[in-house]
C-alpha positions as CSV (number, residue, x, y, z in Angstrom):
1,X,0.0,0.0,0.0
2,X,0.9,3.7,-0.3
3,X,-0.5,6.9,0.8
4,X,-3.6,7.8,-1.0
5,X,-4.6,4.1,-1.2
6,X,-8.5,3.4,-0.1
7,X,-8.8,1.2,2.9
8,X,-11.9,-0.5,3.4
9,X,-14.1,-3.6,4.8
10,X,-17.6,-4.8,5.5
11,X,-18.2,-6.7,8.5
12,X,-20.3,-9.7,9.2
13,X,-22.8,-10.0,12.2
14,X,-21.5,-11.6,14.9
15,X,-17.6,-11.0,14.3
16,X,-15.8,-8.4,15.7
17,X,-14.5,-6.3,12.4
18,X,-10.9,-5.4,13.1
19,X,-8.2,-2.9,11.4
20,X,-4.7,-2.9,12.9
21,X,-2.3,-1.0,9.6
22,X,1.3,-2.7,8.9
23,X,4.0,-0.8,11.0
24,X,4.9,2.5,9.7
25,X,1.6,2.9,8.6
26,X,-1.4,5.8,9.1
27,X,-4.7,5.3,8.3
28,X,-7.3,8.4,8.4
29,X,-11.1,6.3,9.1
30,X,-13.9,8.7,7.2
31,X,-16.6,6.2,7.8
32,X,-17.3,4.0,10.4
33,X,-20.5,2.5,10.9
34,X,-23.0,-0.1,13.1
35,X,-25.7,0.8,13.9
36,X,-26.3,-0.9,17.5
37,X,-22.9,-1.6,19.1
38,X,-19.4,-0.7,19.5
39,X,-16.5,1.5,17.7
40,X,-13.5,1.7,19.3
41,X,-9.8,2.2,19.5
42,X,-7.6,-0.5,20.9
43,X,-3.9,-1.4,21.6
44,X,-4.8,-4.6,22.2
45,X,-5.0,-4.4,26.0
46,X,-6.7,-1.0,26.5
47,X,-9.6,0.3,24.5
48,X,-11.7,3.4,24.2
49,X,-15.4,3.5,23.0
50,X,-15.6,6.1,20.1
51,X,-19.1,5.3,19.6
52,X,-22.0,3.2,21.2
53,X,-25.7,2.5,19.7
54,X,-27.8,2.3,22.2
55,X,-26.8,6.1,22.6
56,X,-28.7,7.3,20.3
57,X,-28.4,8.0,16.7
58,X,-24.8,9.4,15.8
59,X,-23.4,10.2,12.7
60,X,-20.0,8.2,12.2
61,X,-20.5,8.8,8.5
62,X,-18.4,12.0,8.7
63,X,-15.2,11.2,11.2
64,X,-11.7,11.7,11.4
65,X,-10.3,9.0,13.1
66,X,-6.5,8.1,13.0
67,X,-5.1,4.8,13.5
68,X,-2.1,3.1,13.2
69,X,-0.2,-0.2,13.9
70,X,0.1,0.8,17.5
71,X,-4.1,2.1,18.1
72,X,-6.2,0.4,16.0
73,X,-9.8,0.4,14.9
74,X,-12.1,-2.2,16.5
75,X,-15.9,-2.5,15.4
76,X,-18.0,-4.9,17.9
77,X,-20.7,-6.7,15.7
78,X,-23.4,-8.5,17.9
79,X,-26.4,-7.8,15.8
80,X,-25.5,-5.6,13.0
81,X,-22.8,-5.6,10.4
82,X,-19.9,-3.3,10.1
83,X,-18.2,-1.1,7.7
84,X,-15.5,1.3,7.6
85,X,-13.7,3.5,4.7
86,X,-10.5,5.8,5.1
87,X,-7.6,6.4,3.1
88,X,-3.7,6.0,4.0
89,X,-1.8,9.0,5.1
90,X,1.4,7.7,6.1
């Protein structure tokens, strides 16, 4: 891959969609999407909830969200499939 390259995937339900870049790699997430359960970032030990659906409606169709090999994007898929879209920075 090289910067500018799309980056994208569609989750199934019931897996847990996951995105960890190569090493030396940036990602910027534009889209990230389930309707009913959890984004997050994760190290692999540690995560933090960007976005949960039983909040209420929010509109992860319009995000910034950087990752890399080191904090990673993690989309929990219990009853809804998942989908994400970004592009490679670095």
């Amino acid at each position: 891959m090289v910067v500018g390259d799309v980056v994208n995937d569609v989750g199934v339900i019931g897996v847990t969609l996951t995105f960890q870049p190569a090493l030396g790699v940036s990602i910027m997430i534009s889209v990230a999407q389930n309707y009913s359960n959890f984004i997050q970032i994760t190290d692999g030990v540690n995560t933090g909830v960007l976005y949960h659906g039983t909040q209420g409606y929010v509109d992860t169709a319009n995000v910034k969200i950087m990752i890399n090999n080191t904090n990673y994007l993690s989309i929990l898929s219990a009853a809804d499939s998942s989908v994400y879209t970004g592009i490679q920075i670095q």
